[in-house]
C-alpha positions in Angstrom: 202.0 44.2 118.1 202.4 47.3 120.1 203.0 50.7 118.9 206.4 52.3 119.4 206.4 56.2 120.5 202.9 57.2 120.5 201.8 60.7 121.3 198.4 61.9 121.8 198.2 65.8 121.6 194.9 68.4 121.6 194.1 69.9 118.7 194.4 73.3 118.3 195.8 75.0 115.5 194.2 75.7 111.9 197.5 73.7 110.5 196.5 70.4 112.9 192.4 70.9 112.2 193.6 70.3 108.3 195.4 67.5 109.2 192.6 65.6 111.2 190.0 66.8 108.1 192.5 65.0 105.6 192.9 61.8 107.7 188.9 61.7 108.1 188.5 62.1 104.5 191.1 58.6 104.1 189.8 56.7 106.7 186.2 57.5 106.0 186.2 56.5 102.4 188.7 53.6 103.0 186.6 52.5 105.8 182.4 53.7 105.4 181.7 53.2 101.8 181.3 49.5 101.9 178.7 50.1 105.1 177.1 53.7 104.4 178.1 54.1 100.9 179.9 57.0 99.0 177.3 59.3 98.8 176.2 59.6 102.8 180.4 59.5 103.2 180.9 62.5 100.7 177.9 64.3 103.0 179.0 63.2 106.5 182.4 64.4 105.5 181.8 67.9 104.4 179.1 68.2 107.7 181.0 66.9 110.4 184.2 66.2 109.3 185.7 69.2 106.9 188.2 71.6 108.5 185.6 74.1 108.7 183.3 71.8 110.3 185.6 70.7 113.2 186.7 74.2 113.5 182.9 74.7 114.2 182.7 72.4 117.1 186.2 72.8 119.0 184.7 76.7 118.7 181.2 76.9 119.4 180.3 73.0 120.1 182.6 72.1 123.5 184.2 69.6 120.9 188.0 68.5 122.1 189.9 66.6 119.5 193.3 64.8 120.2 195.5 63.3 117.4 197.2 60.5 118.3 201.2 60.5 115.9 204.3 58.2 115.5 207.1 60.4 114.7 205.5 63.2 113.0 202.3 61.0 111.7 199.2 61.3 112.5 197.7 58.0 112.6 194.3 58.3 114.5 192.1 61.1 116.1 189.3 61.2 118.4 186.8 63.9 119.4 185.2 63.7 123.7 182.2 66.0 124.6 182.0 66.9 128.5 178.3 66.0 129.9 178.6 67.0 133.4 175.2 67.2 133.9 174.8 63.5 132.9 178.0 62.9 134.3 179.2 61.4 131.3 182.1 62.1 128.1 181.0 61.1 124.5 183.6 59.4 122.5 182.2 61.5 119.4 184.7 60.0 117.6 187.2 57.5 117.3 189.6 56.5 113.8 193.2 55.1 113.1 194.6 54.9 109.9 193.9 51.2 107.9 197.6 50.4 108.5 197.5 50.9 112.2 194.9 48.8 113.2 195.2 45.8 115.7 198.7 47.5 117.0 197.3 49.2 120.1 197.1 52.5 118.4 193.0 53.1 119.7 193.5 51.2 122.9 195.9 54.3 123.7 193.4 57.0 122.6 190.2 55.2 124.3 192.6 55.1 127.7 193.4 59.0 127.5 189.5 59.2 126.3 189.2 57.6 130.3 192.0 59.6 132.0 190.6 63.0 130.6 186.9 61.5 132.0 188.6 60.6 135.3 190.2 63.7 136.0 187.0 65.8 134.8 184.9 63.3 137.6 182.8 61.8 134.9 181.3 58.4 135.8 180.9 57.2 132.1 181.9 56.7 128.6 179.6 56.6 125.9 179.8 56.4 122.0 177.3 55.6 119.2 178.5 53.1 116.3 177.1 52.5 113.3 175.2 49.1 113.9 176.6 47.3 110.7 180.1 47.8 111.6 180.9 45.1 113.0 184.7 44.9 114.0 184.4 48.3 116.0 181.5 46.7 117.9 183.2 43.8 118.7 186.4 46.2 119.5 184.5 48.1 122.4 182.9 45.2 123.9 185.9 44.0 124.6 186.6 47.0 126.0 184.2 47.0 128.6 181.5 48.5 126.5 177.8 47.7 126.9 175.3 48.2 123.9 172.7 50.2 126.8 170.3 51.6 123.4 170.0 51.8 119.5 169.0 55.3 117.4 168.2 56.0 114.0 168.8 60.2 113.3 168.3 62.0 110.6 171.1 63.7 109.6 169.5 65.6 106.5 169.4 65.2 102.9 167.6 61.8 102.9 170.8 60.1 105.0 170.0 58.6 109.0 172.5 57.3 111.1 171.4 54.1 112.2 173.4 53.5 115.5 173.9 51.1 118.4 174.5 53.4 121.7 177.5 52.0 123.8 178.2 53.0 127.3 181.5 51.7 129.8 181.2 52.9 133.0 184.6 54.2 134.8 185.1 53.7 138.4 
């Protein structure tokens, strides 16, 4: 099923920073707990996900976040980070809402995640994913994603992210 009337805008104002830390805070406890559990969610959360944190990184980080809504609703988000050095975009991030899954809803943000890449000249799309969750890995590799690399980081206070690196190339 196919998503009606889908709009994918930047994220700039304090009012739409809220709303993407709110739907974090849903999907990420909906979605991590059962793989990362509460407490590392609760941490990740306030650290890279709070409305003061993502204020921190569209500021002083390079960090562009787009919402994707229906209507008025946002249903998804997803943050891209500019390498052109490496001549690559990170997918930093990439979440829709429980109910929106399956209907095409991240398809649309990963191919604006590729049209802002193509018109910047990158060559690449990369991504890290938590190596337990399954679906999403499944999700990119049918996307064209490669697993290229695995990293375990420590994020601080005892909690590592324990990652499988993906990369798509874009021609």
């Amino acid at each position: 099923m196919k998503q009606p009337d889908l709009t994918i805008v930047p994220i700039i104002t304090q009012q739409q920073i809220e709303a993407v830390a709110h739907l974090a805070a849903q999907i990420w406890r909906q979605h991590f707990t059962p793989i990362i559990g509460e407490a590392q969610v609760r941490y990740m959360l306030k650290h890279f996900q709070s409305t003061e944190a993502i204020q921190q990184q569209i500021n002083f980080e390079s960090v562009e976040y787009f919402s994707v809504q229906v209507t008025d609703q946002m249903i998804g988000y997803m943050a891209l980070i500019a390498n052109p050095v490496q001549n690559k975009m990170m997918l930093s991030k990439l979440y829709v809402s429980a109910g929106v899954r399956g209907t095409g809803v991240g398809k649309a943000l990963l191919d604006h995640a590729e049209q802002v890449s193509h018109h910047q000249r990158l060559k690449a799309l990369w991504l890290t994913v938590n190596r337990h969750n399954q679906h999403p890995i499944g999700w990119y590799q049918r996307q064209g994603f490669c697993i290229v690399d695995e990293q375990q980081k420590d994020i601080g206070n005892g909690f590592v992210m324990d990652d499988f690196i993906m990369e798509k190339p874009l021609f």
